[in-house]
C-alpha positions in Angstrom: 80.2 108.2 91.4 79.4 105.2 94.2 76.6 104.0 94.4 74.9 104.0 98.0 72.1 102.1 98.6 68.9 103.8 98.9 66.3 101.2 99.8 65.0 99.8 103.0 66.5 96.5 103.2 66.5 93.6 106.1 67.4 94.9 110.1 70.8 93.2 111.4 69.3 93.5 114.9 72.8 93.7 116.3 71.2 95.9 119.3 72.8 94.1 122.0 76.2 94.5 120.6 75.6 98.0 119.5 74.7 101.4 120.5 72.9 103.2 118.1 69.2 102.5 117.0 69.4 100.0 114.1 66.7 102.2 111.8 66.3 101.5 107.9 66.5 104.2 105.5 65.6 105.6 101.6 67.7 107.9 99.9 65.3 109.9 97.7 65.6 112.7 94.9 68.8 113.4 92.3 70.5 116.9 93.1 68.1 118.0 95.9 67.8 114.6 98.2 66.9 113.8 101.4 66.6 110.9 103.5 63.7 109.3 104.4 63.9 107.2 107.8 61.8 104.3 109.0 61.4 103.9 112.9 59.8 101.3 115.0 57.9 102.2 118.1 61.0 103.5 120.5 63.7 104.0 117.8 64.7 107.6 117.3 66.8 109.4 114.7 68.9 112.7 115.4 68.8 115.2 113.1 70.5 118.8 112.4 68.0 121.8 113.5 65.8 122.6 110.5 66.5 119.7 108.1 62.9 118.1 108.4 61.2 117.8 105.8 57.7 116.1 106.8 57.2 113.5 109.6 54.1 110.5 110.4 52.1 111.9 113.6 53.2 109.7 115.6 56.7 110.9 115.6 57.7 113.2 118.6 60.4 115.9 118.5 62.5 116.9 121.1 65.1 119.5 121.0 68.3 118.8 123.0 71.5 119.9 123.8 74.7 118.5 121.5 73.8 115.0 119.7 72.0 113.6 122.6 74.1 110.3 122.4 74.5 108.4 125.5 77.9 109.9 125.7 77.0 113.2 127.0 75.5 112.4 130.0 74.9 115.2 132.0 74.7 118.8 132.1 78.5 119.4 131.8 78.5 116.5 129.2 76.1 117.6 127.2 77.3 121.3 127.0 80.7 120.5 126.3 79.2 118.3 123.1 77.1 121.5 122.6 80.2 123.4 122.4 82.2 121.7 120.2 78.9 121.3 117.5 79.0 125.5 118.0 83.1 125.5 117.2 82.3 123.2 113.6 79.8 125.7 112.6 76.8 123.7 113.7 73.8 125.0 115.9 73.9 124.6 119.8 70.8 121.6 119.5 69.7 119.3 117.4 66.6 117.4 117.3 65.6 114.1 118.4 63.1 112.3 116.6 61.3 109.3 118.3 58.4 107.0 117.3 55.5 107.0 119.8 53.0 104.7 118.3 53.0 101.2 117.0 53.9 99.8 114.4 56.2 101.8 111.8 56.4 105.5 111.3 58.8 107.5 109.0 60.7 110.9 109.1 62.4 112.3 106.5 65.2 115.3 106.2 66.7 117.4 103.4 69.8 118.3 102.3 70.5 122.2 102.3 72.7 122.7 99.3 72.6 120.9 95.7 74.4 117.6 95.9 74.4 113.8 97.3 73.1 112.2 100.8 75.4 109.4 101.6 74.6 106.9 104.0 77.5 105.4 106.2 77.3 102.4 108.7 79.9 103.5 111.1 80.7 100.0 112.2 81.9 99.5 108.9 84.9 101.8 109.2 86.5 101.2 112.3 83.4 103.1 114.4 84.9 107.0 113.1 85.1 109.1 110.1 86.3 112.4 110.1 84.0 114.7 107.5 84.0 118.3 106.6 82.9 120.9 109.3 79.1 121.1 108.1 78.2 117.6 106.4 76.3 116.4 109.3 72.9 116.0 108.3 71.0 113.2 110.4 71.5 109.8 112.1 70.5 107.1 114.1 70.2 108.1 118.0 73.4 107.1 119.5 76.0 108.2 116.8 78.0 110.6 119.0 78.8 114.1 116.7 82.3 115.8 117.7 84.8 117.8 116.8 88.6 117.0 114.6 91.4 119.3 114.9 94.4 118.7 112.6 97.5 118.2 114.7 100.1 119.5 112.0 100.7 123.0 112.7 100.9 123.6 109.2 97.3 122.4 108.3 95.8 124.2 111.3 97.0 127.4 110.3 96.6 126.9 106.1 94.0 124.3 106.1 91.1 126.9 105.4 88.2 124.2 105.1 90.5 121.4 106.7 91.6 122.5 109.6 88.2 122.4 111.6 86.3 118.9 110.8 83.4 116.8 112.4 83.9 113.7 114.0 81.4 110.9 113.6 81.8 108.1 115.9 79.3 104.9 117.3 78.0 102.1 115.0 74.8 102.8 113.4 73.8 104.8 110.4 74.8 108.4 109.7 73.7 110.4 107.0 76.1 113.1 105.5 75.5 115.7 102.7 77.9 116.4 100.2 78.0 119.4 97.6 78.4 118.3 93.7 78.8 114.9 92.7 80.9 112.1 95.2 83.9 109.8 94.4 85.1 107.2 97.0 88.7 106.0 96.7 90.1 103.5 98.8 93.9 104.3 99.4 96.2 101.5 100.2 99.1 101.7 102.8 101.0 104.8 101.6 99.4 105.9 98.5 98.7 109.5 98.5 95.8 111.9 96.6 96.5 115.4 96.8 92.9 117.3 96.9 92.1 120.7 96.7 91.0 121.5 100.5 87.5 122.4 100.1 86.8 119.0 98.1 87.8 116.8 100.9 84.3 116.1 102.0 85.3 112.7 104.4 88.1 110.4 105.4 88.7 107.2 108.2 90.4 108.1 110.7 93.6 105.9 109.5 94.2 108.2 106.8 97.2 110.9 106.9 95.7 114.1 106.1 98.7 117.2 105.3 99.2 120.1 103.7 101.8 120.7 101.0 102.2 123.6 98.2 100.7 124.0 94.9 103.9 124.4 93.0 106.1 127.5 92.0 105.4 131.3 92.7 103.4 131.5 89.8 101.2 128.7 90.1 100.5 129.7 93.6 100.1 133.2 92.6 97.7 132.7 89.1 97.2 129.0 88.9 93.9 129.6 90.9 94.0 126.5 92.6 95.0 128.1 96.0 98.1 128.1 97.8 97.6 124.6 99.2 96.5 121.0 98.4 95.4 118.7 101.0 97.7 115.5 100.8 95.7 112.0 101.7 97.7 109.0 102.6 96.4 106.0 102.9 95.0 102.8 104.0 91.8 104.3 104.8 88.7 105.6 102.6 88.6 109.1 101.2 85.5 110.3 100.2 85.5 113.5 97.9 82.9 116.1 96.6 83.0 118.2 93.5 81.2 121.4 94.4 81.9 122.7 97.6 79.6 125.2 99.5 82.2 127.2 99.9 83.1 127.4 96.3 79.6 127.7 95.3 79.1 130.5 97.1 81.9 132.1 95.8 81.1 132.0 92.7 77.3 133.8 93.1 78.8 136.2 95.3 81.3 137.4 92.4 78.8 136.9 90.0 76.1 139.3 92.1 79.3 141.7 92.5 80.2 142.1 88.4 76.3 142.1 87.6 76.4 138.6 86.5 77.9 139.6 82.7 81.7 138.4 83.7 82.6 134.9 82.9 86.2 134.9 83.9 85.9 135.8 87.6 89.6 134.7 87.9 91.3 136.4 85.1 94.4 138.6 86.4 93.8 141.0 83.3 89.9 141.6 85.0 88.1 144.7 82.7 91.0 144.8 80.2 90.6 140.9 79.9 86.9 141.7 79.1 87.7 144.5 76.4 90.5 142.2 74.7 88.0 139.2 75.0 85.0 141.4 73.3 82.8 141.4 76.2 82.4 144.9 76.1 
C-alpha cells in the first residue's frame, strides 16, 4: 500500500497561479478514516452532503448546487454540474465549508465505507483524474467535480462499474475514499494491467482504459471473476482498491439471503455442494 501523507505540512501559497484554496490537511484513523482540514479565515473546503464529521464554530456551511467551483457560474451552470453529480450517483448539493473567524479553524469528514482516504494534489497529475463513480469525498473549494463517460462502445455497454466515472479537475487538494486496501502503479508508455472492473478505483487521464474477456466459455461462465477485465494502458497512474462497495455488499446481501451458514456463495453445486462438503 502507498503511503500518503497525513500531516499538516508547510502552505505552497501558489494562490495566484492557482484556483483552488491552498488548505492543509490530516488523514486520521486505520479502516474507518476521515480527513481532518485546516482553514484560514476565508478558505473553504467542499464536501459530499453528510460526510461531516465535527467542525470549529467558526466554520459556516452552506449548501449549494453541483461543486460550487468557479466553473459553474450561473444558474444554468450550476444545474448542469448538479446534473451530471445526480448521473454518477452523487446527491444534487454539496456543502461548502468556509472559515469566518480568525485565525485557524478545522473541519473534518468521514469516509462511508471501510477502507483508505487518499489525498491527491491535482496539479500534480496533469490538473484531472478520472475516479470511480462514488469516491468523491471532499476538497478544497475550486476543484471542479464532473462526470467521465467511456468512449468505447464496448466498455459503455459491459463496463458495469466502469462505464460511469467522476471527473476531478483544478489544482488543489481532493480527497477520495477507496474500499479495502490501495495500490498505486505507475504504468509506462504501453504497459497494460488488466483489473477486475469494480477494483479500478482511479486513473490520469492519459491512461487507455478497455474492456477485454476473461478467457474461454468456462472461465467466463464459472471462473467467477465476471465476464470482463478492465484493461489499463499506460503512461499514466492507476490507482486500485481491494474491496469494492459493490462487492462488499454483495457479499452481506448473499450472506443475509442463505442465513449467513453458507461459505461458498459461488459454488455451481449450491445445497448439494453443502451436503457433499458436510455443511449439513
Amino acid at each position: 500500500m502507498t503511503d500518503y501523507p497525513t500531516g499538516f505540512g508547510e502552505r505552497t501559497h501558489h494562490k495566484a497561479a492557482g484556483v483552488s484554496d491552498d488548505i492543509e490537511y490530516e488523514i486520521k484513523g486505520q479502516e474507518l478514516q476521515f480527513v481532518e482540514i485546516e482553514l484560514d479565515p476565508g478558505e473553504s473546503a467542499v464536501a459530499e452532503a453528510g460526510a461531516m464529521v465535527w467542525k470549529d464554530s467558526s466554520v459556516g456551511m452552506t449548501t449549494v448546487f453541483g461543486d460550487g467551483s468557479a466553473q459553474q457560474s450561473g444558474f444554468m451552470g450550476k444545474l448542469l454540474g448538479a446534473g451530471k453529480r445526480l448521473l454518477t450517483g452523487e446527491s444534487l448539493f454539496t456543502t461548502v465549508f468556509t472559515h469566518n473567524g480568525s485565525g485557524k479553524a478545522r473541519v473534518a469528514f468521514g469516509a462511508p465505507v471501510p477502507g483508505v482516504v487518499v489525498p491527491l494534489k491535482l496539479d500534480q497529475y496533469g490538473g484531472r483524474l478520472i475516479c470511480q463513480k462514488d469516491s468523491f469525498l471532499a476538497a478544497a473549494k475550486g476543484v471542479s467535480i464532473g462526470i467521465h463517460f467511456q468512449r468505447k462502445i464496448m466498455t459503455g455497454l459491459f463496463g458495469g462499474e466502469g462505464f460511469i466515472m467522476q471527473k476531478l479537475e483544478g489544482d488543489g487538494w481532493v480527497f477520495v475514499q477507496f474500499g479495502g486496501m490501495v495500490i498505486e502503479r505507475e504504468l509506462k508508455a504501453g504497459e497494460q494491467l488488466h483489473v477486475d472492473t469494480g477494483c479500478v478505483a482511479a486513473f490520469t487521464d492519459t491512461i487507455d482504459f478497455d474492456l477485454i474477456t476473461a478467457g474461454g466459455v468456462k472461465s467466463m461462465l464459472f471462473g467467477g471473476e465476471g465476464v470482463f477485465f478492465a484493461q489499463l494502458t499506460g503512461p499514466g497512474k492507476v490507482w486500485i482498491q481491494s474491496l469494492p462497495f459493490s462487492r462488499l455488499s454483495g457479499r452481506i446481501l448473499a450472506a443475509a439471503a442463505g442465513g449467513g451458514q453458507s461459505r461458498g456463495e459461488g459454488s455451481v453445486l449450491g445445497g448439494l455442494g453443502d451436503l457433499i462438503g458436510g455443511n449439513h
